[in-house]
Legacy VTK file of the C-alpha trace (Angstrom):
# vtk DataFile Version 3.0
C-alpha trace
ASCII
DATASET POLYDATA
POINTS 505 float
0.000 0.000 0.000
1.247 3.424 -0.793
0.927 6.038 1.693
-2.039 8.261 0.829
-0.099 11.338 1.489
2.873 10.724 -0.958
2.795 12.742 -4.102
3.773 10.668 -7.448
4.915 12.215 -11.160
2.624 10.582 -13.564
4.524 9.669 -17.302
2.809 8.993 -20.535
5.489 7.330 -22.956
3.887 6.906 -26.061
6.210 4.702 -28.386
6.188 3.970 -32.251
4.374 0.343 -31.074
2.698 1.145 -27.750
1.410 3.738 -25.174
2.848 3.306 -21.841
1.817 4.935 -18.433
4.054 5.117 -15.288
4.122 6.201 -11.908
7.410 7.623 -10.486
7.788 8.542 -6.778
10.439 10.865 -5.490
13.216 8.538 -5.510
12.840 8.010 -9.240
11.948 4.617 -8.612
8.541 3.335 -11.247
6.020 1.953 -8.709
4.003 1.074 -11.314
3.936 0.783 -15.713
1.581 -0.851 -18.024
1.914 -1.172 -21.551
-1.094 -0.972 -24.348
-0.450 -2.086 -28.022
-1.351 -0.579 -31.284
-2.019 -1.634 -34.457
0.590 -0.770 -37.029
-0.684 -0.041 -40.899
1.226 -0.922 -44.198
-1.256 0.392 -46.771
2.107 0.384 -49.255
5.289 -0.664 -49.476
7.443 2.012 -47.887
4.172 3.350 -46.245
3.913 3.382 -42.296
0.904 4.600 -40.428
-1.518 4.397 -37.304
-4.552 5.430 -36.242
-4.415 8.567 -34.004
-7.916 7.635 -32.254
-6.529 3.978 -30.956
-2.855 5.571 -30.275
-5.353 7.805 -27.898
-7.584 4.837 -26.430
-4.031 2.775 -25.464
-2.768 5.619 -23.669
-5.984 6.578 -21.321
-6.121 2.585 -21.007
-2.614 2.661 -19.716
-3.060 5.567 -17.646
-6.058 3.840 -15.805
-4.202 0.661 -15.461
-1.396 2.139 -13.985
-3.178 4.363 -11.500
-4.879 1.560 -10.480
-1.621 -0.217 -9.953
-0.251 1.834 -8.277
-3.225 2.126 -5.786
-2.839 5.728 -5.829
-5.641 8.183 -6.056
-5.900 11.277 -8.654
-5.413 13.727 -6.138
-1.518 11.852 -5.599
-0.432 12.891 -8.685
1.991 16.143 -8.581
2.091 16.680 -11.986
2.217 14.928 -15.851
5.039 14.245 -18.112
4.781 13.321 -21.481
7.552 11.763 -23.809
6.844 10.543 -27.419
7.940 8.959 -30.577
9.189 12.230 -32.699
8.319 13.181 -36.151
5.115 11.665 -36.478
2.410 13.772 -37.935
-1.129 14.215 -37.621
-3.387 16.434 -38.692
-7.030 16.995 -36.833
-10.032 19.094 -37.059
-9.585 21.938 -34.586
-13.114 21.774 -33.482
-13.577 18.353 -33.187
-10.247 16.674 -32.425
-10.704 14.383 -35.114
-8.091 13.095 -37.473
-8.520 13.534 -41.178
-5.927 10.710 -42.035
-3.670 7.896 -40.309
-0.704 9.463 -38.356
1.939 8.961 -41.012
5.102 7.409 -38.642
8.716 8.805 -38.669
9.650 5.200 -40.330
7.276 6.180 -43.499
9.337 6.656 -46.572
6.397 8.106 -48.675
8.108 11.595 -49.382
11.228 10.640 -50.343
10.706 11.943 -53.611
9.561 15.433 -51.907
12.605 15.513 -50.529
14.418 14.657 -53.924
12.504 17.509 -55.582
15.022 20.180 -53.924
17.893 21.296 -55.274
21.186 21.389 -53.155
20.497 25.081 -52.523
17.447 24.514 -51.102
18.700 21.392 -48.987
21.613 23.289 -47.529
18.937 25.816 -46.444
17.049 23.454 -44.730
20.019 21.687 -42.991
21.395 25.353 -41.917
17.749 26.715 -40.836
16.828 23.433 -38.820
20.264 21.456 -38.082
18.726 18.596 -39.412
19.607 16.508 -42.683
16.710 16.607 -45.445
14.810 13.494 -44.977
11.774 11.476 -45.559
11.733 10.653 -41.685
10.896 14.320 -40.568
7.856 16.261 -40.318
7.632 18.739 -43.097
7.355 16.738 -46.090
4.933 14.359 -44.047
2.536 17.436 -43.536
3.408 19.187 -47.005
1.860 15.157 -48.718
-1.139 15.484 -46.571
-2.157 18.497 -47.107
-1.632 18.260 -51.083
-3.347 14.206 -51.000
-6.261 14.683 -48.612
-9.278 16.619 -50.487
-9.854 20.068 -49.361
-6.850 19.346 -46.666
-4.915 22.393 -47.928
-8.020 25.072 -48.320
-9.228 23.588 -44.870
-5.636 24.501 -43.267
-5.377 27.883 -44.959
-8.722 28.268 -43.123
-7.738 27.563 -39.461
-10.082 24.762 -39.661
-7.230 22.026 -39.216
-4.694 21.552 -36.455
-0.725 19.334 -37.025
1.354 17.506 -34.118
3.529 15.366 -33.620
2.046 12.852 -31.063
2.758 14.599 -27.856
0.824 17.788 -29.255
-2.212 15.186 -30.305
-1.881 14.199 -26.443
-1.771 17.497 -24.982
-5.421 18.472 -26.929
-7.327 15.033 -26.191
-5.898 15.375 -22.373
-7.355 19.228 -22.194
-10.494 18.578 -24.444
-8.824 20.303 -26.877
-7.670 23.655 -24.510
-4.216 23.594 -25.168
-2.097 22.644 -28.662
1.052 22.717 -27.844
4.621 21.204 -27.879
7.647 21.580 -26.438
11.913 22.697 -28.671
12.665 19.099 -28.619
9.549 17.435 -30.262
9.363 21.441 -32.671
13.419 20.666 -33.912
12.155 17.223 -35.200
9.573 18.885 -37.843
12.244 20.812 -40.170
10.480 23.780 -40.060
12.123 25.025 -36.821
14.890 27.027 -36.987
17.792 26.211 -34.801
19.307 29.259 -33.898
16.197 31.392 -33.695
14.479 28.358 -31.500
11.284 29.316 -33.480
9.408 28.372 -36.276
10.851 29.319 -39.613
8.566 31.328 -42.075
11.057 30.426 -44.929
11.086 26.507 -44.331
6.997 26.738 -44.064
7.058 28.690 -47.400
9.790 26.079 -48.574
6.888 23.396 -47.836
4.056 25.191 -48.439
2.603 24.841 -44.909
0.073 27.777 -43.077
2.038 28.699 -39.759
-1.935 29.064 -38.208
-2.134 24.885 -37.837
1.393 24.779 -35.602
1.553 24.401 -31.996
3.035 26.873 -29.423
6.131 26.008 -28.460
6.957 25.712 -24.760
9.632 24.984 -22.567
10.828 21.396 -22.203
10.379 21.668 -18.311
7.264 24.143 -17.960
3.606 24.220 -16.879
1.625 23.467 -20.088
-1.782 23.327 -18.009
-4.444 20.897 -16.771
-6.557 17.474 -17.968
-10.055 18.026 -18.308
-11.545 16.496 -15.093
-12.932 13.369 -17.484
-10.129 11.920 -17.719
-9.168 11.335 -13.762
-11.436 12.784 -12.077
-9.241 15.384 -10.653
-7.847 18.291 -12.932
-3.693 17.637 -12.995
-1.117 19.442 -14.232
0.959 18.976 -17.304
4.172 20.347 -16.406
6.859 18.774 -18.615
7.348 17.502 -22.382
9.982 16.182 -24.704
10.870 13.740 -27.383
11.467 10.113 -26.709
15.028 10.142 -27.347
15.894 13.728 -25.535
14.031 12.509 -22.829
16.170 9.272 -22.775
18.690 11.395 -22.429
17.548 13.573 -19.811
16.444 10.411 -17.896
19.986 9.012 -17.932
21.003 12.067 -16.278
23.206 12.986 -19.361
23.450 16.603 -18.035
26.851 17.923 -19.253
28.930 17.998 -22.183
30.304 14.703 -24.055
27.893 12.830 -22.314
26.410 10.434 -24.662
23.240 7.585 -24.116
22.353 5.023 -27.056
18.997 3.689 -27.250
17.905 0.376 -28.464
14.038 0.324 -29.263
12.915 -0.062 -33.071
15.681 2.099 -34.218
18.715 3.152 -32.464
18.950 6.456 -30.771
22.489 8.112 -30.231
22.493 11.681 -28.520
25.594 13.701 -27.186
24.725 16.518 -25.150
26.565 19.420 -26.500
26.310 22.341 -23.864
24.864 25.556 -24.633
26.494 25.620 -28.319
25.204 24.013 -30.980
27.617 21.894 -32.895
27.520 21.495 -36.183
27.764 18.015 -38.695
27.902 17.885 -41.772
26.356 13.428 -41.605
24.398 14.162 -37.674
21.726 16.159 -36.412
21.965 19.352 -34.827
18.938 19.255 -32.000
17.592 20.498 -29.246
18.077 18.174 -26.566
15.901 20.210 -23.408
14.747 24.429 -23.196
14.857 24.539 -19.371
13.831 28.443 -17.926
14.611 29.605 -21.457
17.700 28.047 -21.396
18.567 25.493 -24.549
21.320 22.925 -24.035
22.086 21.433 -27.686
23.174 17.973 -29.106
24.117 15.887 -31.923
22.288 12.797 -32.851
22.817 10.163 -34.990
19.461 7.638 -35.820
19.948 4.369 -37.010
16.236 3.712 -38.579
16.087 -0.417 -37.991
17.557 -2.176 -35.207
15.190 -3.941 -32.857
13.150 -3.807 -35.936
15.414 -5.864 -37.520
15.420 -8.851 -35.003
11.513 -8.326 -34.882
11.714 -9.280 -38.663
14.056 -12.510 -37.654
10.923 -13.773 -35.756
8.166 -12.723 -38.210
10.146 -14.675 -40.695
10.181 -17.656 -38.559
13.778 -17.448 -38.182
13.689 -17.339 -34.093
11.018 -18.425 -31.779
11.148 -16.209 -29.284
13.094 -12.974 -28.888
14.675 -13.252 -25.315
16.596 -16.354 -26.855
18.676 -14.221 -29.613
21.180 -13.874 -27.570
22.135 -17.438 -26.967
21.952 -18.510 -29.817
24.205 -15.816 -31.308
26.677 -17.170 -28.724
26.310 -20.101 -29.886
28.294 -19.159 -32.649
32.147 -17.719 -32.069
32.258 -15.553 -34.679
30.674 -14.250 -37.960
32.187 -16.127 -40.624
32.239 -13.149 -42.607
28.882 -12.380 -43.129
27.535 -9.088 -42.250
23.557 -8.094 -42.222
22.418 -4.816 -42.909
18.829 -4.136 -42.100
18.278 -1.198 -44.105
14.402 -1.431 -44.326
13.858 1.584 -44.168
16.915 3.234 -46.069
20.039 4.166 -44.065
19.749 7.040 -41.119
23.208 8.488 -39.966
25.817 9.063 -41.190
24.886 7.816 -44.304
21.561 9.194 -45.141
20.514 6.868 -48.336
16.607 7.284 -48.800
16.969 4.153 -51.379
19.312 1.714 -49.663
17.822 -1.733 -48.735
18.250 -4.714 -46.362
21.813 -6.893 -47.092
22.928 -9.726 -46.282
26.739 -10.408 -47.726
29.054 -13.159 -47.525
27.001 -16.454 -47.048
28.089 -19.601 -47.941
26.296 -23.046 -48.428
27.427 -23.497 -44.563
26.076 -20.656 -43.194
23.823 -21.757 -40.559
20.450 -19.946 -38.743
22.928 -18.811 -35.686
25.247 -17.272 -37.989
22.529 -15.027 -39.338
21.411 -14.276 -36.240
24.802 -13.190 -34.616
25.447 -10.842 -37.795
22.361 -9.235 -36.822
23.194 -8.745 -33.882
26.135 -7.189 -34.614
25.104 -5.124 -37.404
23.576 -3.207 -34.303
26.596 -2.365 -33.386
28.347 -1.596 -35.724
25.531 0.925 -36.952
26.370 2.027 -33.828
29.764 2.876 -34.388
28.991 4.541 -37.524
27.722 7.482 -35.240
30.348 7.046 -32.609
32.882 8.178 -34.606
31.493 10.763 -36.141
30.367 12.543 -32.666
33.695 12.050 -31.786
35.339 13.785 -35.117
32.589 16.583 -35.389
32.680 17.413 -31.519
36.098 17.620 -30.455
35.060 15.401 -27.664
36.953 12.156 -26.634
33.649 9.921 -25.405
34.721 7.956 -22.460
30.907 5.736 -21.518
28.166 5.257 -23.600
24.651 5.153 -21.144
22.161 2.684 -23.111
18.449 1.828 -22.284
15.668 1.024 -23.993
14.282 -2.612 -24.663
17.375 -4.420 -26.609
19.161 -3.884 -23.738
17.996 -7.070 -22.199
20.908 -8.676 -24.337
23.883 -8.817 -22.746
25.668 -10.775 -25.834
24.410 -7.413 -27.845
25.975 -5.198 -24.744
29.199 -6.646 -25.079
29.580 -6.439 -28.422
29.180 -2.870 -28.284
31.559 -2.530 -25.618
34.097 -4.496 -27.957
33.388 -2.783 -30.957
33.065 0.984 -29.666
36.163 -0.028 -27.596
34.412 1.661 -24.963
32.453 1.275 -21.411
28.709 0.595 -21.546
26.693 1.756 -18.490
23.002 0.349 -17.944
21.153 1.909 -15.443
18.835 -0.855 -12.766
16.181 1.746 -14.073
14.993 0.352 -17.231
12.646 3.308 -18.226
14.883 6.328 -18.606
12.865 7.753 -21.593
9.563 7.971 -19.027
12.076 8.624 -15.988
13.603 11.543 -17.797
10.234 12.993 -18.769
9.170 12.462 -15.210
12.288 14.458 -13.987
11.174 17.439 -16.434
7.549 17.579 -15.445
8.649 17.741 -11.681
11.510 20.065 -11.496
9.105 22.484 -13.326
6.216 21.876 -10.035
9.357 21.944 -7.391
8.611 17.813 -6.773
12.415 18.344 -7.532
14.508 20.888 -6.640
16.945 21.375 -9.379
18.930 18.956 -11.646
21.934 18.331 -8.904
18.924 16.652 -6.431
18.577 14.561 -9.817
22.364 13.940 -10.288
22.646 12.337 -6.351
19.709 10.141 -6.857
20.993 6.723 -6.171
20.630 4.670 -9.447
22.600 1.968 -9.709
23.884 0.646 -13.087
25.946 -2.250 -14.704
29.127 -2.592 -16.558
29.977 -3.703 -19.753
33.993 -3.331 -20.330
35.512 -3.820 -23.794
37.480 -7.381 -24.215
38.364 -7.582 -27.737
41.934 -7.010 -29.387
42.386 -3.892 -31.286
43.499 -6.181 -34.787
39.918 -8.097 -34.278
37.706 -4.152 -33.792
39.518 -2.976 -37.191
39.242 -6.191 -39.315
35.758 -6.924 -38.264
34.556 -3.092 -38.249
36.747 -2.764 -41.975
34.548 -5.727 -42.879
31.432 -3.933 -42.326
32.837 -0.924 -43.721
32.980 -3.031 -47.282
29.594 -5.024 -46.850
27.452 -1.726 -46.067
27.977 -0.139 -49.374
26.943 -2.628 -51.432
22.967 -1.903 -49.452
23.234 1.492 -50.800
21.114 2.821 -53.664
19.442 -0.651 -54.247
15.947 0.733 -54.660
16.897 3.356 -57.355
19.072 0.854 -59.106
15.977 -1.596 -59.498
13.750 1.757 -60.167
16.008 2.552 -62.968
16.163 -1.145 -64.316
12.394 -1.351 -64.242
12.663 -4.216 -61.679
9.555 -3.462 -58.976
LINES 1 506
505 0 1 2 3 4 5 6 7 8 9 10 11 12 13 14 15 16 17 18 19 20 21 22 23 24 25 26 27 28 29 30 31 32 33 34 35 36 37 38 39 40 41 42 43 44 45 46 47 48 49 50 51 52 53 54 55 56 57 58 59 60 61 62 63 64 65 66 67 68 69 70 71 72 73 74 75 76 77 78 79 80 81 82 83 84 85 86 87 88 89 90 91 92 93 94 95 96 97 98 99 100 101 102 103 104 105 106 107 108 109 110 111 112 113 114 115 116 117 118 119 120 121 122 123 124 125 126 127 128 129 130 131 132 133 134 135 136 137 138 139 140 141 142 143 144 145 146 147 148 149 150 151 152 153 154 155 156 157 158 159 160 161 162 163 164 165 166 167 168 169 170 171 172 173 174 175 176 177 178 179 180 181 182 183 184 185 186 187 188 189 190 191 192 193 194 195 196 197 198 199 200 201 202 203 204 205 206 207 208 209 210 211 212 213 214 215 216 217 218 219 220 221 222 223 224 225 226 227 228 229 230 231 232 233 234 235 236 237 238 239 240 241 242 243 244 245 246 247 248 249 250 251 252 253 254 255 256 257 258 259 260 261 262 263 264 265 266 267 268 269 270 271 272 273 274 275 276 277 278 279 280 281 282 283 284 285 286 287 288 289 290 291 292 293 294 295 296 297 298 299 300 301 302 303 304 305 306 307 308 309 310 311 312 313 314 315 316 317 318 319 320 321 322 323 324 325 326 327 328 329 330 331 332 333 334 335 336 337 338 339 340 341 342 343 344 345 346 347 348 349 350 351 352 353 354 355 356 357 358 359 360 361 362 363 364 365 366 367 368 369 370 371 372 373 374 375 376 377 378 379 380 381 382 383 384 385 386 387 388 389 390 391 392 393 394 395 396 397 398 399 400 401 402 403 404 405 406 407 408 409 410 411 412 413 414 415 416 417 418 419 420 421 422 423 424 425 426 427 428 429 430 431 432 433 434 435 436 437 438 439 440 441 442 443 444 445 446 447 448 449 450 451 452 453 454 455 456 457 458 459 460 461 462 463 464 465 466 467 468 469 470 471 472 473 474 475 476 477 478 479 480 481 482 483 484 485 486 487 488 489 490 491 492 493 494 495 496 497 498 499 500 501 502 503 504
């Protein structure tokens, strides 16, 4: 039983598969999480979307389950966080709150040829203006296909009649009754109509994509009070008091609070961020973001996304290769090495530092005795080395030596895929006993903006412990193996416009 006079931080993490809800109490400890599944829609090949409305239903579900957990009552909750998966769009009827199409996911790979339509000027705009690399995976050309597929979807916008988010703004309205539209630097830098440097929205990239500024949200402070939940949905009227991206958060939850500090993030995709200060650095293959705006105050970093990871291992299962997930690891041990063949799950094009829109999945150097564990272990690794990829370049853009890598996030269960990391990256991997640093960091936010926290140093002594993974591999074995990869991944890249140009569908 909890004590009826103990105040909890309530955290919605909404994820590209499911809605979560947690309860956090002042130790940062979850005393309670539940987990509600969406469907997923493939109406094309390349195409990725969901269905704002059941995205919506999973996430009240999960809230109720978890207060009930918990055994907590409305009035215990301090204050709401929110954290969510970035760049997916949706567009709703101001009025009624209701969505005109399927969210279109960050994963969807519909615009590309939006994207290819600009000329380097223009793309070296963009990539100045928002710090971000001109992409399929971002906002703007998600919003810019809506409004010019869906019938009277641009004359409705021009009219104030239609409303865009990214998830946590869709959140914010159905949790107000439609009050507040809002969302916070580090969800607004993910569009590509935000301008870096300005921390605004851009009037030249909205022009550049033909989008009305009158259906954006406001954009708030990471840590700040965004308001309260209609009394329908607990009873009680609660504030919202922080917001951020999934992967900033993870960031903030890991308590990556200075410079060179760097997490990695295993979930669908892999997630690298190194908090940059108050600077923003500059890359000509990573992302320049916003990683928090706390009291007005932005702290910057570079991020490198790797688009399929967990994904990729999902896929080993659907295909009947593995029976069940939590046994990938074994069975890659089984193995002791990778016989030279290297996997690249590029489902969904390449991400950083490579940025290839038409890339596809690879899988090089198989023999007649290449066996199921074989495939499996170059997988694995192929996580890794992705990994890497991004390493390396935060390293060479930054300046900055990186001496631990924090990870979380669900593939962290492995440790066969921890330690390969370690070996590869030739550097110290620290997992936190706290598995949910994306909902624990949006949990910190919402509270140090409601005092449930003091300030970020009552955050740094909290007492989370974490394990070790320390690199054991010879420096001749990290450059042949990571030279090998080096060879395999171009042979992934430009696949789809090679068969495009060949007429092969």
């Amino acid at each position: 039983m909890t004590d009826q006079k103990e105040k909890f931080i309530l955290t919605l993490d909404e994820g590209t598969s499911s809605a979560k809800a947690f309860i956090f109490n002042k130790k940062g400890n979850a005393i309670s999480s539940v987990q509600c599944t969406f469907d997923q829609y493939y109406p094309k090949p390349g195409w990725v979307e969901q269905n704002p409305l059941e995205i919506w239903t999973a996430q009240r579900n999960a809230i109720k389950s978890a207060m009930n957990q918990a055994n907590i009552k409305p009035d215990q909750i301090e204050s709401i966080g929110i954290t969510n998966q970035r760049e997916t769009t949706v567009l709703w009827e101001k009025k009624t709150g209701k969505p005109i199409h399927n969210a279109i996911v960050w994963q969807d790979r519909r615009t590309s040829d939006i994207i290819e339509s600009f000329d380097q000027e223009s793309k070296d705009f963009i990539k100045n203006r928002s710090g971000l690399i001109p992409d399929a995976y971002f906002s703007a050309s998600k919003i810019q296909w809506m409004l010019e597929h869906i019938p009277d979807a641009k004359k409705r916008a021009k009219n104030g009649e239609l409303l865009f988010g990214t998830i946590d703004s869709y959140l914010l309205y159905k949790l107000t009754d439609g009050r507040i539209h809002a969302t916070d630097h580090s969800n607004a830098c993910r569009t590509m109509l935000y301008n870096i440097n300005s921390l605004q929205w851009d009037t030249e990239l909205l022009e550049l994509f033909k989008i009305p500024a009158c259906i954006l949200p406001e954009i708030n402070d990471s840590s700040s009070v965004y308001g309260e939940t209609s009394e329908n949905i607990l009873r009680e009227k609660i504030t919202i008091s922080g917001c951020a991206g999934d992967q900033q958060a993870a960031l903030f939850g890991q308590r990556c609070f200075h410079e060179g500090m760097v997490k990695n993030t295993f979930g669908t995709g892999n997630f690298l961020l190194m908090n940059t200060g108050s600077t923003p650095v500059r890359s000509k293959n990573l992302l320049t973001t916003i990683a928090w705006v706390i009291n007005g105050h932005p702290s910057y970093a570079l991020e490198g996304s790797v688009f399929v990871t967990g994904a990729a291992v999902q896929w080993l299962k659907d295909i009947g290769l593995i029976d069940d997930i939590d046994s990938i690891g074994h069975i890659a041990r089984s193995v002791p090495y990778n016989q030279g063949v290297y996997f690249i799950p590029a489902f969904a094009g390449l991400g950083a530092p490579y940025w290839d829109q038409y890339a596809r999945g690879t899988i090089i150097g198989i023999t007649q005795g290449t066996k199921k564990g074989i495939l499996i272990r170059a997988a694995l690794e192929s996580i890794c080395y992705l990994s890497q990829d991004i390493l390396e370049e935060m390293q060479d853009d930054s300046g900055i030596s990186i001496k631990d890598i924090h990870v979380d996030g669900g593939g962290t269960t492995n440790e066969f895929l921890l330690q390969y990391h370690a070996d590869i990256s030739n550097k110290t991997i620290m997992k936190p006993s706290q598995e949910h640093t994306t909902a624990l960091g949006a949990a910190f936010l919402a509270g140090l903006s409601v005092d449930y926290w003091e300030n970020i140093n009552e955050l740094a002594d909290l007492s989370i412990a974490s394990s070790t993974f320390k690199p054991n591999m010879d420096n001749h074995t990290r450059e042949r193996l990571y030279n090998g990869w080096k060879k395999a991944i171009m042979h992934s890249k430009d696949w789809k416009k090679e068969l495009d140009q060949c007429g092969t569908v």
